[in-house]
C-alpha positions, -999 to 999 in steps of 0.1 A, spaced: -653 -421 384 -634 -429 412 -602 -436 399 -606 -400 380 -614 -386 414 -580 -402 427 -560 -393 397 -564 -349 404 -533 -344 430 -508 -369 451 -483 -370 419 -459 -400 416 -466 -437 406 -478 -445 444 -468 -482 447 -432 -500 448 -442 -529 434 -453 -511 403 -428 -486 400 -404 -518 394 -423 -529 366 -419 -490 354 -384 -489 360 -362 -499 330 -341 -534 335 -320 -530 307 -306 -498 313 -271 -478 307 -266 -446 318 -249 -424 285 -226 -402 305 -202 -415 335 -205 -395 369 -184 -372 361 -199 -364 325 -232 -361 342 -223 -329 368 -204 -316 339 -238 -322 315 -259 -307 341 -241 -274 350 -239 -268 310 -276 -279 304 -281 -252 337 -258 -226 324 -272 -225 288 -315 -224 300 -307 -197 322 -286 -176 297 -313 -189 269 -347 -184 287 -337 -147 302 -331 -138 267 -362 -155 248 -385 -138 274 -366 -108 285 -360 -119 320 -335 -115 344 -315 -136 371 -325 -129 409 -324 -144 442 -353 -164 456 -364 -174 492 -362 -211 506 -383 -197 540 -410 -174 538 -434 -155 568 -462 -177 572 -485 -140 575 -477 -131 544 -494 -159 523 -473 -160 494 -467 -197 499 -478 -221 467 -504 -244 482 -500 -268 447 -535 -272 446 -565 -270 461 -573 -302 485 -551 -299 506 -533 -329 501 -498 -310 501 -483 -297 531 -455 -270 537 -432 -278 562 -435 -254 592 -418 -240 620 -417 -213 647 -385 -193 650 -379 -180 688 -361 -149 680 -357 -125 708 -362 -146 739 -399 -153 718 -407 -114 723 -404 -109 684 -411 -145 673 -412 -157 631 -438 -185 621 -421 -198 591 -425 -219 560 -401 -236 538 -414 -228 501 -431 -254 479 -427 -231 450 -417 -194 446 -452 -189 423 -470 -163 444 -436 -144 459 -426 -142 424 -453 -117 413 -449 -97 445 -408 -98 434 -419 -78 399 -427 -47 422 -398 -52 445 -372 -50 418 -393 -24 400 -401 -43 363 -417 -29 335 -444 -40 315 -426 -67 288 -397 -71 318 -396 -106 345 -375 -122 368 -361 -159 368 -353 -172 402 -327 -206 408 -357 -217 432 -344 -250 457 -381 -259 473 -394 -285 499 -424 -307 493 -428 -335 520 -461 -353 508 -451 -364 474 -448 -401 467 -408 -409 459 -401 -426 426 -385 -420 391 -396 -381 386 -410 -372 420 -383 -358 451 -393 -343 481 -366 -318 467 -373 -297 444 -351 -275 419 -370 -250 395 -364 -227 374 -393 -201 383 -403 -173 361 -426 -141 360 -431 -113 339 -450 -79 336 -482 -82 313 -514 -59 312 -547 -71 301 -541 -69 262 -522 -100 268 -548 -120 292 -554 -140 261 -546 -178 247 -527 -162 213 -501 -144 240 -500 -180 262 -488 -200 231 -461 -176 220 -444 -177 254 -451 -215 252 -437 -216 218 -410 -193 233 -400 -217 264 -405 -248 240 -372 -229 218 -355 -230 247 -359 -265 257 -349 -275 215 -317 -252 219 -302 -273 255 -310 -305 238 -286 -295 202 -262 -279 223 -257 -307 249 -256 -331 222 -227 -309 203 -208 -308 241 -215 -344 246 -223 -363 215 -227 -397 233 -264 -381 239 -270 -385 203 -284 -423 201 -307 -437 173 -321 -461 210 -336 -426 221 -354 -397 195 -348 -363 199 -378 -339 211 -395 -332 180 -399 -295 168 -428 -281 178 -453 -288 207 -489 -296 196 -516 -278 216 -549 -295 235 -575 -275 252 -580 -301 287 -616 -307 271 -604 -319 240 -585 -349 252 -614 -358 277 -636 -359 248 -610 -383 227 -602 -408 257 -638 -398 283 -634 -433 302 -595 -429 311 -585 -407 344 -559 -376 340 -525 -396 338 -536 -421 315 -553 -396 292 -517 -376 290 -500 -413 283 -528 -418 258 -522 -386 238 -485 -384 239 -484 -418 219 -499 -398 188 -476 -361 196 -448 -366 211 -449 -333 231 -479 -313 240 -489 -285 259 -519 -293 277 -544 -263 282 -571 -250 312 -560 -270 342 -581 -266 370 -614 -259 357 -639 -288 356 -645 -304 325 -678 -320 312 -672 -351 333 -674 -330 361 -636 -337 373 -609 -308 366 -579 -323 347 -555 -319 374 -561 -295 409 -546 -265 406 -544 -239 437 -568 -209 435 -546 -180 437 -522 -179 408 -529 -197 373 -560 -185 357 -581 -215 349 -618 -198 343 -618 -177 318 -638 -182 290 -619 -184 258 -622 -197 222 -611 -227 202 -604 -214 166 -633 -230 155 -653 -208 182 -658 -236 209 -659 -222 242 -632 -231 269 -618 -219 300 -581 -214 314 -555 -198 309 -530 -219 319 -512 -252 309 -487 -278 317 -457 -288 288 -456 -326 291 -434 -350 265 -426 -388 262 -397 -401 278 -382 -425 257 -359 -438 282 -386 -447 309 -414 -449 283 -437 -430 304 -454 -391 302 -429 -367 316 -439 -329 325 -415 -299 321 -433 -271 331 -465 -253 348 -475 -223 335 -503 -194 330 -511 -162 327 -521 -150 366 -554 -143 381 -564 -111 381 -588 -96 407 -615 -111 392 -608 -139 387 -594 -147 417 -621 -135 436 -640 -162 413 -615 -191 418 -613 -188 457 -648 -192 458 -649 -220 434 -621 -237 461 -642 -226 495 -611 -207 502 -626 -169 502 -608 -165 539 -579 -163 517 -583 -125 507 -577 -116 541 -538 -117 526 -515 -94 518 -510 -113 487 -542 -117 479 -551 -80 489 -522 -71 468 -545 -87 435 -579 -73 445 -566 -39 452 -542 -36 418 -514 -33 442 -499 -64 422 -491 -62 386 -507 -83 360 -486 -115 348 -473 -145 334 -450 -173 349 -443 -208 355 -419 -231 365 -394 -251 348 -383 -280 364 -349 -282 367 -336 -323 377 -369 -333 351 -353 -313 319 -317 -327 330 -330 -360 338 -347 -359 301 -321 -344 281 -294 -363 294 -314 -396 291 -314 -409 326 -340 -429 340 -340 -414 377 -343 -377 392 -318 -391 413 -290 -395 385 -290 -357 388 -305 -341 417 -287 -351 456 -314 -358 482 -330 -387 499 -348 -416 488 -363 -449 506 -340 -476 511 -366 -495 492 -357 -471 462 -322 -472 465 -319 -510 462 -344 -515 434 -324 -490 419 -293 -505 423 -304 -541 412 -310 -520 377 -279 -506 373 -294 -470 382 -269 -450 402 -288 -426 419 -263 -397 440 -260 -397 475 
């Protein structure tokens, strides 16, 4: 059990050594330099337009710094394993000071952004979110920068329910389809018999269900496991623990909804809410994830998740207080990640190939030796 125990937060491959063995050696990029910031700005261009429309959303700015007091920062999970960067700001001579943090992800300041630009039940936001996370391990699909595509939108509790999750899944999945066929009409050199297409529709797993088909492997090789079989899943009810007594992956207390009881259709009880889209990359034959999603604790169930976590100090908030007190609205959201769909769709085999930031010299080299350009 220990490797399971190891396997629930500190993403990324974690070893050099092996992350050569993952990294292809006989690999050519499709698209020159050039190609690729052109690819990327039309794969960007066409989600955004694409994903306000599928889920009524629109475009709005996003903080990279937020008030440390007002606890809207995403935590990722619930160890404490991952860090925001912080610092004090000496405004005024230190007589009005700022304790600031740079954002690991916009998830909790999104929901208090519904009431700040007023929407309506059925009505979100989408947010070109640029984030920070210093304590992730840097290899093919993990960067200490961070680009996202973060969502929310207005629900009320007639929605709180796994039929209303798929559709926006199903909804987002649409979206992903429609970038791949039109980058491949812009730039047909995407179109290669060496790497498939995404297939059509996602197939859906309850957490549970792929512990009980693979109960010996940890998280990560569970996920490799299934996506040999489908192609592209969404994986549901992260956080709570399952029957080996492990949750599938941590998952912070405060936002996704990961204990609520639901139903399989053949009236199995679950819990969660929430779920990750995860496909196989053909191009480093390993699982890739997309997005994190969920419908959003409500007071309830945050009250119940925070105590789950030993993190009840929390409420003390105004985020939190915003929940308990139905100050906040109900909702749904996630996060798409940006450099990961752009990385997959335009078959690269490194973040880097798409996203500027900084990498190991280690990484840069073993890179380089397989004829990986990563940007600089």
């Amino acid at each position: 059990m220990a490797d399971k125990k190891a396997d629930l937060a500190g993403p990324g491959i974690g070893d050099y050594d092996e992350l050569d063995k993952v990294l292809p050696s006989d690999y050519r990029s499709l698209l020159g330099p050039k190609e690729t910031q052109m690819a990327i700005y039309e794969s960007k261009a066409y989600i955004e337009e694409h994903l306000c429309k599928a889920l009524n959303l629109i475009m709005v700015q996003v903080p990279l710094i937020v008030d440390v007091e007002s606890g809207v920062n995403d935590m990722l999970d619930r160890d404490g394993s991952r860090t925001p960067i912080q610092f004090h700001i000496n405004n005024d001579y230190n007589k009005n000071p700022i304790d600031a943090q740079v954002v690991q992800a916009a998830t909790k300041w999104k929901r208090v952004a519904l009431n700040q630009f007023k929407m309506k039940v059925g009505e979100g936001l989408c947010t070109d979110m640029r984030a920070v996370r210093k304590d992730y391990f840097l290899d093919h699909d993990h960067s200490v920068y961070v680009d996202q595509w973060d969502w929310e939108k207005v629900i009320t509790a007639k929605h709180r329910n796994l039929s209303f999750l798929k559709s926006t899944v199903q909804d987002i999945w649409g979206v992903i389809k429609g970038a791949e066929r039109h980058l491949q009409r812009k730039f047909p050199k995407l179109k290669t018999k060496k790497y498939p297409n995404l297939p059509d529709e996602l197939t859906f797993f309850h957490a549970e269900d792929i512990l009980e088909m693979y109960p010996d492997l940890p998280r990560k090789q569970r996920e490799t496991a299934i996506l040999q079989k489908y192609p592209a899943v969404f994986i549901i009810g992260i956080g709570w623990p399952l029957k080996d007594g492990y949750p599938h992956e941590n998952r912070a207390a405060d936002y996704d909804d990961w204990v609520t009881e639901t139903l399989t259709k053949d009236k199995r009880p679950m819990h969660g809410l929430n779920g990750d889209i995860l496909v196989w990359n053909p191009v480093t034959h390993r699982r890739h994830e997309l997005t994190s999603m969920g419908i959003r604790v409500n007071a309830e169930t945050l009250k119940i998740q925070l105590e789950m976590a030993g993190q009840l100090d929390s409420l003390k908030f105004p985020y939190h207080q915003g929940i308990v007190n139905s100050e906040l609205p109900l909702s749904v959201g996630g996060g798409i990640g940006q450099s990961r769909t752009q990385m997959l769709l335009l078959r690269k085999a490194h973040l880097g190939e798409v996203s500027v930031t900084v990498w190991p010299k280690i990484l840069k080299e073993m890179c380089h030796r397989k004829n990986i350009h990563v940007l600089e």
